[in-house]
N, CA, C and O atoms as a MOPAC input file, in Angstrom:
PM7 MOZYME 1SCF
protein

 N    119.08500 1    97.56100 1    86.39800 1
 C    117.73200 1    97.55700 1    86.90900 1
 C    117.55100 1    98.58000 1    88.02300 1
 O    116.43500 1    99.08800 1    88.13600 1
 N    118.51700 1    98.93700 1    88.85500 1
 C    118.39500 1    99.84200 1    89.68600 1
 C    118.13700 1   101.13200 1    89.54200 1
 O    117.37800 1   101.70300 1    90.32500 1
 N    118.78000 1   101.81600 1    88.44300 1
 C    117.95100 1   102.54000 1    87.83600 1
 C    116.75800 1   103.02800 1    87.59400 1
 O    116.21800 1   104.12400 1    87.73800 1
 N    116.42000 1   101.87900 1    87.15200 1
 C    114.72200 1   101.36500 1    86.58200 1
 C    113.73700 1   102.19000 1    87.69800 1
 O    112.97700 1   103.15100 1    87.57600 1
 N    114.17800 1   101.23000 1    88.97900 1
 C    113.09400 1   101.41700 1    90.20800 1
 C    113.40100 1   103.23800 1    90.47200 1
 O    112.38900 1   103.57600 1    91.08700 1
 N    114.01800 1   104.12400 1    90.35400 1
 C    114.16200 1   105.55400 1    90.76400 1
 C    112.55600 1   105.94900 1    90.73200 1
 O    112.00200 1   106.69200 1    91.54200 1
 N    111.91600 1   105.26100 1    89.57300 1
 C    110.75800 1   106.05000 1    89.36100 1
 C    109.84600 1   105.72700 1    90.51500 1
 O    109.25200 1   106.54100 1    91.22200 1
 N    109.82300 1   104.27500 1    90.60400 1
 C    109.15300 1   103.83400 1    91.77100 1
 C    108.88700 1   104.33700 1    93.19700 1
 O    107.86600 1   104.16500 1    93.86400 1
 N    110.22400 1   105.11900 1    93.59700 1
 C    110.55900 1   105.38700 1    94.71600 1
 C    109.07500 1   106.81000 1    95.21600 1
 O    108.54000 1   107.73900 1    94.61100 1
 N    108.98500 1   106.35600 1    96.26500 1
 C    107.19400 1   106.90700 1    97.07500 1
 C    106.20900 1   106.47400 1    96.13500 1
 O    105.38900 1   107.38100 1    95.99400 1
 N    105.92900 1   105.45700 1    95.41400 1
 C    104.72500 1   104.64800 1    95.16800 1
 C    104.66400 1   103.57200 1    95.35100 1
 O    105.62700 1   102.82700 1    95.53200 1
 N    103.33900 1   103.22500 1    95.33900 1
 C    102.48600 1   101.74600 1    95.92000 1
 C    103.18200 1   100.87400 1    94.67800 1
 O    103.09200 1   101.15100 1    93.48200 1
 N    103.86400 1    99.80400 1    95.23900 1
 C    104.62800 1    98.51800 1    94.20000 1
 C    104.14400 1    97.17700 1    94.94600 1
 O    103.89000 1    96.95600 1    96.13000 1
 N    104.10700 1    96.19600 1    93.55600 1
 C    103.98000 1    95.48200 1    94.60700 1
 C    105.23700 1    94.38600 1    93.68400 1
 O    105.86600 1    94.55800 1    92.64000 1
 N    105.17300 1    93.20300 1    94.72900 1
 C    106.31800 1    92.58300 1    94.93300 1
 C    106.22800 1    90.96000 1    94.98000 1
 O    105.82200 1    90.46100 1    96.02900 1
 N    106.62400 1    90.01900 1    93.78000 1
 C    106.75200 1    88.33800 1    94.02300 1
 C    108.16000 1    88.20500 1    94.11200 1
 O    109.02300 1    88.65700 1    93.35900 1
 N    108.27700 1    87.48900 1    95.18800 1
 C    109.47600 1    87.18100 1    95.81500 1
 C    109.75700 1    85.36200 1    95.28300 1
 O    108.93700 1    84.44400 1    95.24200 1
 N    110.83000 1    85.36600 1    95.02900 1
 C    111.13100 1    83.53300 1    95.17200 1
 C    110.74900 1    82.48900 1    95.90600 1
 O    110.88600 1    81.30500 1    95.59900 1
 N    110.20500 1    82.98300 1    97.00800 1
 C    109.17700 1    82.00200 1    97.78600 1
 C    107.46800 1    81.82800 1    97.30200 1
 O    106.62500 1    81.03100 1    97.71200 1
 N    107.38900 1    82.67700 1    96.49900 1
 C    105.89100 1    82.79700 1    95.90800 1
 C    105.00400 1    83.78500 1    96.96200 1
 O    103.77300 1    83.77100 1    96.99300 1
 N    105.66800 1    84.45800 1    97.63300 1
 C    104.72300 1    85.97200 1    98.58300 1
 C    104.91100 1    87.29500 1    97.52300 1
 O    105.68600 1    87.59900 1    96.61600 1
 N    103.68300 1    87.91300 1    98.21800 1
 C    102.69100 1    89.29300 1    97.05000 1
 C    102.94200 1    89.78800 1    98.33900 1
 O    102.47200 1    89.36800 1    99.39700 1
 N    104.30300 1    91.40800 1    98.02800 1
 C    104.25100 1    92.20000 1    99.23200 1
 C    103.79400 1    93.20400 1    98.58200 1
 O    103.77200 1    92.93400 1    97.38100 1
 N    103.34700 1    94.43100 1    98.84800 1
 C    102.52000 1    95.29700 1    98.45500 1
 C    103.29800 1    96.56500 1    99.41000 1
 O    103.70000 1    96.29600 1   100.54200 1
 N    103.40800 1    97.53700 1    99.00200 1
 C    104.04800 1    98.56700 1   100.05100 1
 C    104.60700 1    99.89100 1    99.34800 1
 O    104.91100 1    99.72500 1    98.16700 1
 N    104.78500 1   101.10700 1    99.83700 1
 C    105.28400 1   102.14200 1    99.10800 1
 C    107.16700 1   101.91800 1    99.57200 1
 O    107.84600 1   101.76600 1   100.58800 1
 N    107.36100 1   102.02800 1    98.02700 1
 C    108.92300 1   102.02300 1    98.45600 1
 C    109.36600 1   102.71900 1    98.48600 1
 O    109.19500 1   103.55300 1    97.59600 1
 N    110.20100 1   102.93000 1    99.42000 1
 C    110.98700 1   104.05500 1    99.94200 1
 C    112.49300 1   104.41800 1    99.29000 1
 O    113.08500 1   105.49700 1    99.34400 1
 N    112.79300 1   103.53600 1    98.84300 1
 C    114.26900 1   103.16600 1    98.64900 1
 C    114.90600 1   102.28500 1    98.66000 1
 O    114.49800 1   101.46400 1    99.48100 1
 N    116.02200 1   101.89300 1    97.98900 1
 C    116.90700 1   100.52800 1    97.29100 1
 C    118.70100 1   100.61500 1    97.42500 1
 O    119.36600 1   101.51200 1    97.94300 1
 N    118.91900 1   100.02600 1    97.11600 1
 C    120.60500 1   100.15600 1    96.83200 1
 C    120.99400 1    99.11000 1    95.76900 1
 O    120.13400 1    98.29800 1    95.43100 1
 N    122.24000 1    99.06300 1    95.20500 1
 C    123.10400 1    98.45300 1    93.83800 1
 C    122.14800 1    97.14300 1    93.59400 1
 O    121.54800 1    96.91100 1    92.54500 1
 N    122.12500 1    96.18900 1    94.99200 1
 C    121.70900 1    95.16600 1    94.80900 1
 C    120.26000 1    94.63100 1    95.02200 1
 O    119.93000 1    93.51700 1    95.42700 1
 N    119.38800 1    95.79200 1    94.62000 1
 C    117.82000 1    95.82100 1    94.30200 1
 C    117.79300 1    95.03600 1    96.09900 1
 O    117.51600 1    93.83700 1    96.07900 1
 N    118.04100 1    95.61600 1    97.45300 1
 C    117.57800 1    95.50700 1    98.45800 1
 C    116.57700 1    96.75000 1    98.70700 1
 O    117.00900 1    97.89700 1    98.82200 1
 N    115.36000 1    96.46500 1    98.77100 1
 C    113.74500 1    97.09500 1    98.90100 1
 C    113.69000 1    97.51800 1   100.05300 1
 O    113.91900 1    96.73300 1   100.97400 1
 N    113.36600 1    98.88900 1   100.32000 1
 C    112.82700 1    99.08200 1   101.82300 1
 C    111.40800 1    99.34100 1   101.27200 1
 O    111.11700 1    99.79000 1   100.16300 1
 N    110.49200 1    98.92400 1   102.38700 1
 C    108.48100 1    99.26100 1   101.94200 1
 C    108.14500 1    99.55700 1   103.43900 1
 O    108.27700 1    98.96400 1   104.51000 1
 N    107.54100 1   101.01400 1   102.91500 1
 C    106.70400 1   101.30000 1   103.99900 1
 C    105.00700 1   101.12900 1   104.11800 1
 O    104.25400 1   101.08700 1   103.14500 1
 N    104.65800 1   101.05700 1   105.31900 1
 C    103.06700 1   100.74300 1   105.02900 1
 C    102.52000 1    99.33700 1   104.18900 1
 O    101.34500 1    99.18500 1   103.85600 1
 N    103.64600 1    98.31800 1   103.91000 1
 C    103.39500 1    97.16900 1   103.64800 1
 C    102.70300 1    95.96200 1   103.86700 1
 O    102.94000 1    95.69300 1   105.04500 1
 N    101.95700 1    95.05500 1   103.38000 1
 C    101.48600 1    93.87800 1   103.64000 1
 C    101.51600 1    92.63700 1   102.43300 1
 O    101.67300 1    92.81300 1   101.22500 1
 N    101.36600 1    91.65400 1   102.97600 1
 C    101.80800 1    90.37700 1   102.20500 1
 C    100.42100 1    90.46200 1   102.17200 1
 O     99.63400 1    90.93200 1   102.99400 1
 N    100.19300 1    89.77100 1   100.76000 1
 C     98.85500 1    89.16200 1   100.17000 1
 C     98.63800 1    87.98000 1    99.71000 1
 O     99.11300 1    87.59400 1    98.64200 1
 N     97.85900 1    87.24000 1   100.50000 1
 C     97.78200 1    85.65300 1   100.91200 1
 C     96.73100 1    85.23500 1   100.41500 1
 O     95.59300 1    85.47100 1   100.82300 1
 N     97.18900 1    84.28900 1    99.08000 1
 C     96.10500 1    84.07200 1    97.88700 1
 C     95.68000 1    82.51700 1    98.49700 1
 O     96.44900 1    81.71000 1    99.01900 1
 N     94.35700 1    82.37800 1    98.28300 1
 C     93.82900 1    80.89500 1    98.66800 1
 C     92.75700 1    80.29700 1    97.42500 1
 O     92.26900 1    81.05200 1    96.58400 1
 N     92.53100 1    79.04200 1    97.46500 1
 C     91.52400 1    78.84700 1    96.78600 1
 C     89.91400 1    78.80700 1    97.51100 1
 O     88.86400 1    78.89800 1    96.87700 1
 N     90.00200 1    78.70100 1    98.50200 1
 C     88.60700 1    78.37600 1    99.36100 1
 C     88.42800 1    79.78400 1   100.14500 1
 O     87.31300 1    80.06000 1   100.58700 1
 N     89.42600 1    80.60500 1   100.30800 1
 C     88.57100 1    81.81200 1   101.19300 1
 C     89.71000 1    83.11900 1    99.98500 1
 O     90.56600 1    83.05300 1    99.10300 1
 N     88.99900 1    84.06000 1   100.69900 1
 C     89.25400 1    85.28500 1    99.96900 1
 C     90.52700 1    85.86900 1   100.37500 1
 O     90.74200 1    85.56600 1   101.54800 1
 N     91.54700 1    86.65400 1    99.82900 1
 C     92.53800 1    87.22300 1    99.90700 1
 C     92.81100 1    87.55400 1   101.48900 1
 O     91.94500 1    88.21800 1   102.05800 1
 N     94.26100 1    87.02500 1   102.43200 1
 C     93.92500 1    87.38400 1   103.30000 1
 C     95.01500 1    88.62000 1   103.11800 1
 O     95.69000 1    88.36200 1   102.12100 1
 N     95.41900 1    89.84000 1   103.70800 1
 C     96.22800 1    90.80800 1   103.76000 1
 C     96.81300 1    90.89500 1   105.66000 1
 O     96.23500 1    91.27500 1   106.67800 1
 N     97.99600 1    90.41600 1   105.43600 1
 C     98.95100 1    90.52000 1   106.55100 1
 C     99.80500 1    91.76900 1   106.90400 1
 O    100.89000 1    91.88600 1   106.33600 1
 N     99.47100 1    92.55600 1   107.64700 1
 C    100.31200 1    93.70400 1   107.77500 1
 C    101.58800 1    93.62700 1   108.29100 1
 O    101.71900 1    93.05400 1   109.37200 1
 N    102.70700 1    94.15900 1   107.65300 1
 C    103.77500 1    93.99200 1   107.92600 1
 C    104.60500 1    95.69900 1   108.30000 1
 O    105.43800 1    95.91500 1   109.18000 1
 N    104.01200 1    96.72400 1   107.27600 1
 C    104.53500 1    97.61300 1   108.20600 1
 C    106.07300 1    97.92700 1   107.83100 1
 O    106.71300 1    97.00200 1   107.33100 1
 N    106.58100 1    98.92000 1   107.99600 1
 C    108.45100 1    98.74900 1   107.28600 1
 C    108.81400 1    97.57500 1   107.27400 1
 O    108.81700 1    96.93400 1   108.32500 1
 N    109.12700 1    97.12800 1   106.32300 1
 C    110.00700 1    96.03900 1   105.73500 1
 C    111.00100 1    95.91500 1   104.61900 1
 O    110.81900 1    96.49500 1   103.54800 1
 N    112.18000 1    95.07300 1   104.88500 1
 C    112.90500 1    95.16200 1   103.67200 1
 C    113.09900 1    93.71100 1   102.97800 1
 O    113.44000 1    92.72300 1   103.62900 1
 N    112.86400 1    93.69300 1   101.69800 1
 C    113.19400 1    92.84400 1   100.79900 1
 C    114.30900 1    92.23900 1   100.19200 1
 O    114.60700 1    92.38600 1    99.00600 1
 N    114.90600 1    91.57900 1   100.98300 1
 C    116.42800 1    91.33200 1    99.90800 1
 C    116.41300 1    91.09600 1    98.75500 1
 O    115.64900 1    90.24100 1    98.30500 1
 N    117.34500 1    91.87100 1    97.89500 1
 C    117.27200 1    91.65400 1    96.35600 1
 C    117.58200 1    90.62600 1    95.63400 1
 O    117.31700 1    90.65000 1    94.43200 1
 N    118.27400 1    89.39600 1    96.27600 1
 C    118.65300 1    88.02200 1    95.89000 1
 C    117.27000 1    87.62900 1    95.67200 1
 O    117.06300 1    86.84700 1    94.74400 1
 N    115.83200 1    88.22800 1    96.69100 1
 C    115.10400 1    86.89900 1    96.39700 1
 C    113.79100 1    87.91000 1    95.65700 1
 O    112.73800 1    87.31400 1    95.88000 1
 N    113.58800 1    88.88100 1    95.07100 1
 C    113.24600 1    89.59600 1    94.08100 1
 C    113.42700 1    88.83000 1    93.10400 1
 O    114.49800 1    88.36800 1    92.70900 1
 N    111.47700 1    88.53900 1    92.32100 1
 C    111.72100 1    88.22100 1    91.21100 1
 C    110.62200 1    89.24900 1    90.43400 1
 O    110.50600 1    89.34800 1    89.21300 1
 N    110.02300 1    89.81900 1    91.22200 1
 C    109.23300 1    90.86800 1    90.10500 1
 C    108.73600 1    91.87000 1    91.00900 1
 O    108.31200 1    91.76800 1    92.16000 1
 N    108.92100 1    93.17100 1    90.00900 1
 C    108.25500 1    94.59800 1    91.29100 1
 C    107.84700 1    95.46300 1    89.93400 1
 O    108.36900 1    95.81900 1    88.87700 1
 N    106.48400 1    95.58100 1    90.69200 1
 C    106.03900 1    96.72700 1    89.78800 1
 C    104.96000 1    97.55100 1    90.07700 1
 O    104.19100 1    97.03900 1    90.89100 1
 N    104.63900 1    98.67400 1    89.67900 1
 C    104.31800 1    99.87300 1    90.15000 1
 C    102.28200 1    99.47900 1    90.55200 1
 O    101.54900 1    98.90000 1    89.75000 1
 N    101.96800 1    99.84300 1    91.53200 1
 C     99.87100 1    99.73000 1    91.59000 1
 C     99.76700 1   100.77300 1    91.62900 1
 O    100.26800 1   101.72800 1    92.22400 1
 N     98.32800 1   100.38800 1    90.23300 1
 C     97.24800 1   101.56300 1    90.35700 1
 C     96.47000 1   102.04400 1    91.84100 1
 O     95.26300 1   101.97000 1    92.07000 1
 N     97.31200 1   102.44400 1    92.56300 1
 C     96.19300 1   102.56500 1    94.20600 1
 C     94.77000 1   102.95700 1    93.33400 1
 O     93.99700 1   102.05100 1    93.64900 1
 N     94.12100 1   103.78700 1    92.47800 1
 C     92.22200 1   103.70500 1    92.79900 1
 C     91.88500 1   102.43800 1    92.25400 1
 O     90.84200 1   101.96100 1    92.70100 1
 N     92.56800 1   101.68800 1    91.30400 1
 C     92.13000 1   100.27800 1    90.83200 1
 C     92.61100 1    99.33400 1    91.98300 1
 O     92.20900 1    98.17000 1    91.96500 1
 N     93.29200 1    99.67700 1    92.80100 1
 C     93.66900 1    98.39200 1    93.96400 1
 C     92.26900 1    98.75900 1    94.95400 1
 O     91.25100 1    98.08700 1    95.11900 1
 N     92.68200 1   100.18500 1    95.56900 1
 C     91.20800 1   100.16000 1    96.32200 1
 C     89.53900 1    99.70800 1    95.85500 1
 O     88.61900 1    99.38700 1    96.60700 1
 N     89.53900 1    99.81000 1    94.43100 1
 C     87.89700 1    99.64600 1    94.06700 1
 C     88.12300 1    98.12800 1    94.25900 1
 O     87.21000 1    97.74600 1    94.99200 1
 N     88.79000 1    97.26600 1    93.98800 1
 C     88.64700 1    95.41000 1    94.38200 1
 C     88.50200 1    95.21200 1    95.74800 1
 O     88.98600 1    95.78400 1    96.72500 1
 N     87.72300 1    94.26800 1    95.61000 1
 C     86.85300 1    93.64800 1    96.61000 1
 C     87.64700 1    92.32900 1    96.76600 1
 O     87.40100 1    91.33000 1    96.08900 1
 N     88.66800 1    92.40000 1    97.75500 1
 C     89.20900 1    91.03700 1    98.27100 1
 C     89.47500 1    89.87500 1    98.74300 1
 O     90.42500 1    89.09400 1    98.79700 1
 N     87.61900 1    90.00500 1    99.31200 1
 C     87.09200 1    89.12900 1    99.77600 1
 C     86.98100 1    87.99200 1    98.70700 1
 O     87.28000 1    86.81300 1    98.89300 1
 N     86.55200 1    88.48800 1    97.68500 1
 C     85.69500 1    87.80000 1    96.66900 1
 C     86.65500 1    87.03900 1    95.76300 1
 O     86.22200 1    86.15100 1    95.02900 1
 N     88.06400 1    87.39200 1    95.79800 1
 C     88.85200 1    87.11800 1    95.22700 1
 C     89.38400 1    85.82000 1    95.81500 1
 O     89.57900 1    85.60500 1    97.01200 1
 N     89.69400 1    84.56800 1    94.29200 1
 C     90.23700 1    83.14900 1    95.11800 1
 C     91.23900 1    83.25700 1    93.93800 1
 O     91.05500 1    83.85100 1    92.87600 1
 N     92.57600 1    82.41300 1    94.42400 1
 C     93.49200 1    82.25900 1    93.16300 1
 C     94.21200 1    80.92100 1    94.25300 1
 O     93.87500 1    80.63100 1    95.40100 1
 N     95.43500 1    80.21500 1    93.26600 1
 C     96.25800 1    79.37700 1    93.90100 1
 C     97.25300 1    80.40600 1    94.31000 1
 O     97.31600 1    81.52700 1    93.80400 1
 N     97.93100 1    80.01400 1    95.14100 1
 C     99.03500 1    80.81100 1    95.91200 1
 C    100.26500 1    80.40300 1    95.09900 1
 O    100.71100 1    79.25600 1    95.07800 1
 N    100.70500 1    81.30200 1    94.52200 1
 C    102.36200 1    80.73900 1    94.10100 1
 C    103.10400 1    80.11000 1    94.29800 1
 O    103.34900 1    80.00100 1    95.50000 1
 N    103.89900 1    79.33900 1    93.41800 1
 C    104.93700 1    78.33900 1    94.24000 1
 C    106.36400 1    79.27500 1    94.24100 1
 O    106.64000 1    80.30400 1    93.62400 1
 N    107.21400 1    78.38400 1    95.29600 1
 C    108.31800 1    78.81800 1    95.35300 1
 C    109.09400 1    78.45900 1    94.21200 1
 O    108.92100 1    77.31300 1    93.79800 1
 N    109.97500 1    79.24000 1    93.56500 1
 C    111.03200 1    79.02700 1    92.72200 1
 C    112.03400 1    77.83800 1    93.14600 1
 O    112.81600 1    77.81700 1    94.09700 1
 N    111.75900 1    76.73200 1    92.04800 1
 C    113.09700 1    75.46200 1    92.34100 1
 C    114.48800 1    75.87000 1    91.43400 1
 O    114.44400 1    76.00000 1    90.21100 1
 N    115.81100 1    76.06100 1    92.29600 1
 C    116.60800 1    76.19900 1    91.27600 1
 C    117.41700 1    74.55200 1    91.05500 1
 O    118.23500 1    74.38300 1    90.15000 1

């Protein structure tokens, strides 16, 4: 899989982690064990009663143990959504 992400590397990805968090961020770079560095990052905090909140986080790294999905955003289709407007349930965490 490490491989995989080369292409990724300087684009907008975004990211569900095993706790059920949406990180969003340009990645910079990885190593063997799919550990994520993201620059310009924020978590995206899904609710049912109010609209998407976006938490800035700013360099961050992802440990690859708790990676369960990454994949590449359209940035002009991310910017044209309106986030406000948007309600979803928030993910659950993975039970092993």
């Amino acid at each position: 899989m490490a491989s995989a992400l080369e292409s990724y590397v300087n684009k907008t990805v975004s990211i569900v982690t095993a706790d059920g968090r949406v990180i969003v961020g340009q990645l910079k770079g990885f190593d063997q064990t799919i550990n994520l560095i993201l620059d310009e990052s924020h978590e995206r905090v899904y609710s049912n009663s109010e609209g998407v909140e976006q938490v800035i986080l700013g360099l961050y790294i992802v440990r690859g143990d708790n990676v369960v999905c990454i994949g590449e955003v359209d940035d002009e289709v991310d910017r044209s959504l309106d986030f406000t407007n948007i309600r979803a349930d928030p993910l659950n965490a993975i039970n092993h």
